[in-house]
C-alpha positions as CSV (number, residue, x, y, z in Angstrom):
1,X,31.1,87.4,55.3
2,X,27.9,87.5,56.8
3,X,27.8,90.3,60.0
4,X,26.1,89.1,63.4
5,X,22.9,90.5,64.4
6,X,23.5,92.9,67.5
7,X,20.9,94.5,69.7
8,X,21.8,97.2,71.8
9,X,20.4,97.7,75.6
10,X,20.1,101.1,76.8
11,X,20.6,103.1,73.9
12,X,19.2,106.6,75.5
13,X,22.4,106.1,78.4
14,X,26.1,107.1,78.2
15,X,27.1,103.2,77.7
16,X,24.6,102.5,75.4
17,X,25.6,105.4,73.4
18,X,29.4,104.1,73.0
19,X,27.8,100.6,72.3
20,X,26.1,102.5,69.0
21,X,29.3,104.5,68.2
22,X,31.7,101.1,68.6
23,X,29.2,99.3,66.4
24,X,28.6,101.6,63.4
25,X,30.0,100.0,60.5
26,X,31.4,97.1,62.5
27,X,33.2,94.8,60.4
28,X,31.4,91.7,62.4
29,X,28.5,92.9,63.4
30,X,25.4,94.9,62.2
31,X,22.9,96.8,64.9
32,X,19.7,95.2,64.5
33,X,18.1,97.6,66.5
34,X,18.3,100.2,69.6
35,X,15.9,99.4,72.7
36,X,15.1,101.1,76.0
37,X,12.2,101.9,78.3
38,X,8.8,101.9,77.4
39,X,9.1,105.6,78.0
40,X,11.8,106.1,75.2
41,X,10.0,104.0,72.8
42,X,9.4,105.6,68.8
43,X,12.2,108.4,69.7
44,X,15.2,108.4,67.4
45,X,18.6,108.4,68.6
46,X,19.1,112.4,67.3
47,X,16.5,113.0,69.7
48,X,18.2,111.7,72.8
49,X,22.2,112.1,71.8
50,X,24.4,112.4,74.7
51,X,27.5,111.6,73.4
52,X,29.6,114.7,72.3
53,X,32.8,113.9,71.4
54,X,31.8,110.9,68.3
55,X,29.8,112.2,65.2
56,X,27.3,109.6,64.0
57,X,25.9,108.9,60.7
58,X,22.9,110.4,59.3
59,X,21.3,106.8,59.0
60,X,22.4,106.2,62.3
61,X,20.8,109.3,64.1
62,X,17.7,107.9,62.7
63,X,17.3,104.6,63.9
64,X,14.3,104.4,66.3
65,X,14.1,103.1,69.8
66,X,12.1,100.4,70.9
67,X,10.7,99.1,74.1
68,X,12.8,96.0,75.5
69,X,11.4,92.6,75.5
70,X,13.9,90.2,76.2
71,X,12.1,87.2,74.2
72,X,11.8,89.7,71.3
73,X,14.8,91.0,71.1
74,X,16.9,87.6,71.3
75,X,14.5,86.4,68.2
76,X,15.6,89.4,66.0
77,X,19.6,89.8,67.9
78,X,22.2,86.8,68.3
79,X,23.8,88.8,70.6
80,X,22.9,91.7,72.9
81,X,24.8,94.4,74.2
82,X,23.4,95.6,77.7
83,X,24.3,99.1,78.6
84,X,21.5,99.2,81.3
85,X,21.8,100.2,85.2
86,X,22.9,96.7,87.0
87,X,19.1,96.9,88.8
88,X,17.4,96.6,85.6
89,X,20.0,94.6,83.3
90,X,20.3,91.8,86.1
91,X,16.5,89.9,84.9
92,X,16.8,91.1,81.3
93,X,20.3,89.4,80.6
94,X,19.0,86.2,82.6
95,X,16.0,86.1,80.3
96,X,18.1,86.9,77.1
97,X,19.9,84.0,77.9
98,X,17.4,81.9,78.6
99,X,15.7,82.7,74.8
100,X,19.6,81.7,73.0
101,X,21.1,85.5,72.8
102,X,24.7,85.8,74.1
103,X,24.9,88.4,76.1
104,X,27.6,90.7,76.7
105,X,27.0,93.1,79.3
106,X,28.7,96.0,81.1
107,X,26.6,96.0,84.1
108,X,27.6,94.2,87.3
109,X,24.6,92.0,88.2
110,X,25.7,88.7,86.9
111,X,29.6,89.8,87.5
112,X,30.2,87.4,90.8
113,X,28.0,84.0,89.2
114,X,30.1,81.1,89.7
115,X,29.6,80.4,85.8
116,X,30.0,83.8,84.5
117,X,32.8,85.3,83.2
118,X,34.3,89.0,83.8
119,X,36.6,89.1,80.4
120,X,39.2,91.4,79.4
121,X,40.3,89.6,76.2
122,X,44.1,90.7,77.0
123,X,44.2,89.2,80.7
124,X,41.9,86.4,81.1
125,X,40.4,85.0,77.1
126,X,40.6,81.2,79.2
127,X,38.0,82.4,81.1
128,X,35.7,82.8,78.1
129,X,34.9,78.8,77.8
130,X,33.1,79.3,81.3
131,X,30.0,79.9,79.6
132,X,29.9,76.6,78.6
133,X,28.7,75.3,81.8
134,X,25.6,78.0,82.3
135,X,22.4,76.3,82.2
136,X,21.1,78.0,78.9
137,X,24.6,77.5,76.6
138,X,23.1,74.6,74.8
139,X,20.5,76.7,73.6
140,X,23.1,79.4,72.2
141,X,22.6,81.7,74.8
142,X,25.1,82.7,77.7
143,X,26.1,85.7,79.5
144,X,29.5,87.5,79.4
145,X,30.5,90.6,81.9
146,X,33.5,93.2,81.4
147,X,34.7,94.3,84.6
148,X,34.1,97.4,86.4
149,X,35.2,100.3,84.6
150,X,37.9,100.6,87.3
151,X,39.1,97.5,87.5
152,X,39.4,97.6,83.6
153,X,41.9,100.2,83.5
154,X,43.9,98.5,86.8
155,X,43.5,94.6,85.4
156,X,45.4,95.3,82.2
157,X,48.7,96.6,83.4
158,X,48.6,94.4,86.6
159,X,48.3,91.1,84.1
160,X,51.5,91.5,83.2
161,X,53.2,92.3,86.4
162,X,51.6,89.5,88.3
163,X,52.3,86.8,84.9
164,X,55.6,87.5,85.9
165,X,56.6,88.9,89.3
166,X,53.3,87.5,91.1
167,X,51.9,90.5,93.0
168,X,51.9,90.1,97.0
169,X,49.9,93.3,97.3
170,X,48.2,96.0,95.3
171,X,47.0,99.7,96.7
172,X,44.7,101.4,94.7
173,X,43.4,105.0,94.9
174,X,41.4,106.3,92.0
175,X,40.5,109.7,90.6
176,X,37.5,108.7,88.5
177,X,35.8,110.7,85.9
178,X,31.7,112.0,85.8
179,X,30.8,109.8,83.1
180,X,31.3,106.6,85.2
181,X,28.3,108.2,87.1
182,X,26.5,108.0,84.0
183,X,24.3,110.5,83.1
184,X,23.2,113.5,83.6
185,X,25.7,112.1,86.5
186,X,27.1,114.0,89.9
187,X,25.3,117.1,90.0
188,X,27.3,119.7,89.3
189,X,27.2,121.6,92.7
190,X,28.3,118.8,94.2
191,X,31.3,118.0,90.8
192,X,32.8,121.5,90.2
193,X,35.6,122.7,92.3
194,X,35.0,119.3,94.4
195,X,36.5,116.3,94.9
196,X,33.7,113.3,96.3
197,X,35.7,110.4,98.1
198,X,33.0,107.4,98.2
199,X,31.5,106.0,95.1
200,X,29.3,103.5,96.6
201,X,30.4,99.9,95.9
202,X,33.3,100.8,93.9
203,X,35.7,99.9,96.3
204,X,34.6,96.6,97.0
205,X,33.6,96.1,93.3
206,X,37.4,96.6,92.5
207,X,38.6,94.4,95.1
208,X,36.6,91.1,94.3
209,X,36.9,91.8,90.3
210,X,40.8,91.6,90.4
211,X,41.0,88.8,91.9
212,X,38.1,86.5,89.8
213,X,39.7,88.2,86.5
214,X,43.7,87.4,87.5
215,X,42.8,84.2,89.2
216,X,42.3,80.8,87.1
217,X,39.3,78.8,85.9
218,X,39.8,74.9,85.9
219,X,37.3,72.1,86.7
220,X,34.1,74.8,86.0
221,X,35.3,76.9,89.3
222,X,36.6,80.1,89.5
223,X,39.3,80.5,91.6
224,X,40.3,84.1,93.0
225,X,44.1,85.6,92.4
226,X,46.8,85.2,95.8
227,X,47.4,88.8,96.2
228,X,45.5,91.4,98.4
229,X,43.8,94.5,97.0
230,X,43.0,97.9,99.3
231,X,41.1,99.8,96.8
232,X,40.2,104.1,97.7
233,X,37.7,105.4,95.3
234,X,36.9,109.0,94.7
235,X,34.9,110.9,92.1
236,X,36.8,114.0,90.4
237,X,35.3,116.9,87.9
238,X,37.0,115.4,85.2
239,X,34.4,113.9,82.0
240,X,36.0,111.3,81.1
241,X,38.9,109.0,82.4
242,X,39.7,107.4,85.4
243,X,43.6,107.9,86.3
244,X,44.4,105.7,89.2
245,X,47.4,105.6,91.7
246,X,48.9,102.2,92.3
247,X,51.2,101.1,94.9
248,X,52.1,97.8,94.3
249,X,54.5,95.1,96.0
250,X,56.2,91.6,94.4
251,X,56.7,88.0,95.4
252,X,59.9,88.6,93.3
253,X,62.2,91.1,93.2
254,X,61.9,93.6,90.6
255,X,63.3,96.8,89.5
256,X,60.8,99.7,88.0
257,X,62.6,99.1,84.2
258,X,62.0,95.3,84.6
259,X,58.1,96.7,85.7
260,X,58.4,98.8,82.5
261,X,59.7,96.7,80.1
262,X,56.9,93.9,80.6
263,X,54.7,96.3,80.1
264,X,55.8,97.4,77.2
265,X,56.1,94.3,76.0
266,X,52.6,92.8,76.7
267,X,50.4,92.1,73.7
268,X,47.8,89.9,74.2
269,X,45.5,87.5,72.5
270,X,43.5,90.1,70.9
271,X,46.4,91.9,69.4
272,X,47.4,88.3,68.1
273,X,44.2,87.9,66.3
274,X,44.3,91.5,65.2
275,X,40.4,91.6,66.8
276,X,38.8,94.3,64.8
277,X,38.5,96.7,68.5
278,X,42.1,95.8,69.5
279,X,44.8,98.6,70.4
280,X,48.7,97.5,69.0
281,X,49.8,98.0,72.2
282,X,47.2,97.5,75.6
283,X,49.3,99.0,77.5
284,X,51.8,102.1,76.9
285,X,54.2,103.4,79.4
286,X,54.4,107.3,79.2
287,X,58.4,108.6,80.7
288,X,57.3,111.7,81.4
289,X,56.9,113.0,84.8
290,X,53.5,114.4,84.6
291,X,52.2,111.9,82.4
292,X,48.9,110.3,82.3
293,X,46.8,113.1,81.6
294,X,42.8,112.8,81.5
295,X,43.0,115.8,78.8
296,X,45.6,114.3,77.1
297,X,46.1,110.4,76.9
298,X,42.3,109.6,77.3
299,X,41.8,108.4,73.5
300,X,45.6,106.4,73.5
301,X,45.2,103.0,71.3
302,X,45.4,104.1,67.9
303,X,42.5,105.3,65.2
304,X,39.5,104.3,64.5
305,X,38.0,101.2,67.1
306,X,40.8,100.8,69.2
307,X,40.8,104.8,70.1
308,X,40.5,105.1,73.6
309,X,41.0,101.2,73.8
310,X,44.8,101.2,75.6
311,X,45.4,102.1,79.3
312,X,48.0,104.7,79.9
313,X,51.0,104.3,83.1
314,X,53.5,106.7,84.2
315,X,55.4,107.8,86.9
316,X,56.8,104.1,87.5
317,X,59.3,104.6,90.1
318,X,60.3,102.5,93.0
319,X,60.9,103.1,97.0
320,X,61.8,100.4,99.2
321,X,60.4,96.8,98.1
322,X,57.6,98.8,96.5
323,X,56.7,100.3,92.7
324,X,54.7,102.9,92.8
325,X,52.8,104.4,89.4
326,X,50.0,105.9,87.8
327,X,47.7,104.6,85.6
328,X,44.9,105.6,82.9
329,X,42.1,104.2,80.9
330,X,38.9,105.7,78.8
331,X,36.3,104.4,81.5
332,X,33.1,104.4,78.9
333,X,34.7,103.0,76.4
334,X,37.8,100.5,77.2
335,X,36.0,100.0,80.9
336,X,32.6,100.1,79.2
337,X,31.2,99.9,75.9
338,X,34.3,99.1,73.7
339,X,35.4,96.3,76.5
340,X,31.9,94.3,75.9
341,X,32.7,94.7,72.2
342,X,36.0,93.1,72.3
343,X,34.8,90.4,74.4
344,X,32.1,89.9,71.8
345,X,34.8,89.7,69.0
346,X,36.8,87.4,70.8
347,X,33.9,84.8,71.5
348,X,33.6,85.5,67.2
349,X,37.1,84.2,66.9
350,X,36.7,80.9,69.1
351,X,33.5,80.1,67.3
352,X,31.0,80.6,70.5
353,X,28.6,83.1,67.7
């Protein structure tokens, strides 16, 4: 089979970086080429490597950056990966678009357009055939968003819950990891030995996300999810993965095993197309008491694409008319990069490529 052509945005960041390492030897796609600033132009990717815990081919290390040009690029890319800050990426994915590229971004500018989608293939694939009505789909191109790296790793578990107990209310305080900073990141006076609680935007990021991804999308409008969201944000000196504390109550009544067991159970349609970046299981309950761990469930998924790919919850316990848990996911790779590749793959499967 033929591989799609795939540019990737922001190849000298963090996000850009898992882009490359989630598309090398991608059984869909092939990277066409890496692009940046003007200022990173003619440099290899050995020469600006940040990420530390992948190794990359030799052929790989030596692909050379070039300076983005949105009418260029969607000439030479069917699709484009956009790993750039949410300032910058906001014009270049609306120009993409406009020149027939599908884009599938992890920044937030486009995130709240009425026509645009924030996808996580396991909660909300129906929301995919929004892209239809953007102005530029007849000419192949259209724009697709993952969610806040947050929101990622809260969405998938609360799915689930809310499919079948319909939420009332969710409380949300996150420990999130330096790498959702992107790089270099928090200064390190200011990281080690410290705990920082405001992450400007986060907050109110994760509270309007939820509710556009778990609500519907019928008649070309987005409607936003019943429940209410209080979302606490803080930023921790961990690298990578943001472990969240969830308080959560229930239209229906529900015990913490009939919490865990639909959990457990959830596969979604990515694991039912077998998509090539797909974890088994998206979501895997931990019994333990001191489980999730950044150090130690970080990479949970499985081998290969879907590593780091699952979210991680423990501690599922109930008080009162309320479950309380905690929760984990990879934030630059399920709530980044590897998210805007599964959405890609998922838009392969229904044809929109």
């Amino acid at each position: 089979m033929r591989k799609t052509q795939v540019a990737i945005l922001g190849a000298t960041g963090m996000i850009g970086q898992r882009f490359i390492e989630m598309l090398e030897d991608h059984p869909l796609f092939s990277i066409e080429g890496l692009y940046a600033s003007e200022r990173s132009e003619g440099k290899k990717l050995a020469d600006v490597l940040k990420v530390r815990d992948y190794e990359f081919k030799e052929e790989t290390l030596g692909l050379e950056i070039r300076n983005t040009n949105p009418k260029d690029i969607a000439k030479r890319a069917r699709v484009a990966f956009v790993g750039l800050p949410s300032d910058v990426a906001g014009p270049v994915e609306t120009e993409l678009a406009a020149n027939g590229a599908a884009v599938f971004s992890n920044a937030g500018a486009h995130r709240m357009d009425p026509e645009v989608p924030i996808l996580i293939p396991e909660v909300n694939p129906e929301h995919l055939m929004s892209v239809r009505g953007q102005s530029t789909f007849s000419n192949g191109g259209f724009i697709v968003t993952n969610a806040n790296c947050s929101t990622t790793g809260a969405a998938l578990p609360l799915h689930p819950i809310n499919e079948k107990f319909r939420l009332k209310e969710v409380f949300i305080s996150t420990y999130q990891a330096l790498s959702g900073a992107g790089y270099p990141g928090v200064p390190s006076l200011d990281a080690l030995g410290n705990v920082v609680p405001y992450i400007g935007g986060e907050e109110e990021k994760m509270e309007l996300e939820l509710g556009k991804i778990l609500g519907s999308y019928e008649n070309r409008t987005f409607t936003p999810a019943g429940f209410r969201t209080y979302a606490n944000c803080a930023r921790v000196p961990v690298i990578d993965g943001h472990l969240e504390s969830v308080i959560l109550r229930t239209e229906d009544e529900a015990s913490a095993e009939d919490i865990i067991r639909v959990m457990e159970d959830f596969r979604g349609e990515p694991q039912k197309r077998k998509l090539p970046s797909a974890p088994f299981q998206p979501i895997i309950v931990r019994r333990e008491n001191n489980r999730p761990q950044p150090a130690i469930d970080v990479f949970a998924g499985g081998a290969g694409r879907a590593k780091g790919m699952a979210a991680t919850v423990g501690r599922v316990r109930k008080k009162d008319d309320c479950i309380k848990m905690f929760l984990l996911s990879h934030n630059t790779l399920r709530g980044g990069a590897g998210g805007s590749v599964l959405n890609a793959e998922l838009a392969q499967s229904k044809g929109l490529l």
